[in-house]
N, C-alpha and C positions, 0 to 999 in steps of 0.2 A: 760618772760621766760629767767632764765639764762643760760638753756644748755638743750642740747637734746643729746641722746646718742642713737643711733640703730647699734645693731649686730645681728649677724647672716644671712646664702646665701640670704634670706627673709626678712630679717629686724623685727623678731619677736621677738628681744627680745629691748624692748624700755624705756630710762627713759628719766622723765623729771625731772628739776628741774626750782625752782621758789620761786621770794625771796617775799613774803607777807607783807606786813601793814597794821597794821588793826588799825582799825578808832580811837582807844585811842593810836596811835602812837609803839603801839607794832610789831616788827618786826622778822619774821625765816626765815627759806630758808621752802619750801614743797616741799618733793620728791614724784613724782609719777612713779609709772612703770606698764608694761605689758608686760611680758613675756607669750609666746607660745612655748612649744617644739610641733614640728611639727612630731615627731616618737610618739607616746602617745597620743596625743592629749590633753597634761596636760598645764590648762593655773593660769598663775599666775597675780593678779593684786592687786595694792593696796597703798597707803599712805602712809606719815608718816610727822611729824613736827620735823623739826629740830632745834635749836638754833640757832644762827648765830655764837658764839663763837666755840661750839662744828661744827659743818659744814664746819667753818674757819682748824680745827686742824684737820678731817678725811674726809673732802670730795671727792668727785670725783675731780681729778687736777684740769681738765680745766673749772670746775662749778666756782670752789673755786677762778682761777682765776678770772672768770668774776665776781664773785661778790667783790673781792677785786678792780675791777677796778671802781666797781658802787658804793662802800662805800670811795672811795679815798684814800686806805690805800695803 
């Protein structure tokens, strides 16, 4: 995992992020999240792949950091 992110009074709203390699040597970050509004009861969850260049230019700060520190840049 390169970063974990929880807000709200409850901690319901949650992402994670994660830099994958996959067996032919291809590598992105995967964002996952789970948000809950607890007025509604509307929840949201769900995926995505990201590049590692494109993630490098608009990620969440401190993801971006740690993944700059795990790629040596």
């Amino acid at each position: 995992m390169l970063y974990k992110l929880e807000k709200g009074h409850l901690g319901q709203y949650e992402d994670w992020w994660y830099l994958v390699e996959e067996a032919d040597g291809t590598r992105y970050v995967e964002h996952e999240w789970d948000h809950v509004a607890v007025r509604g009861f509307d929840k949201r969850e769900g995926s995505k792949q990201i590049e590692i260049d494109d993630f490098l230019a608009r990620g969440h700060d401190k993801a971006v950091a740690r993944l700059r520190g795990i790629l040596g840049l």
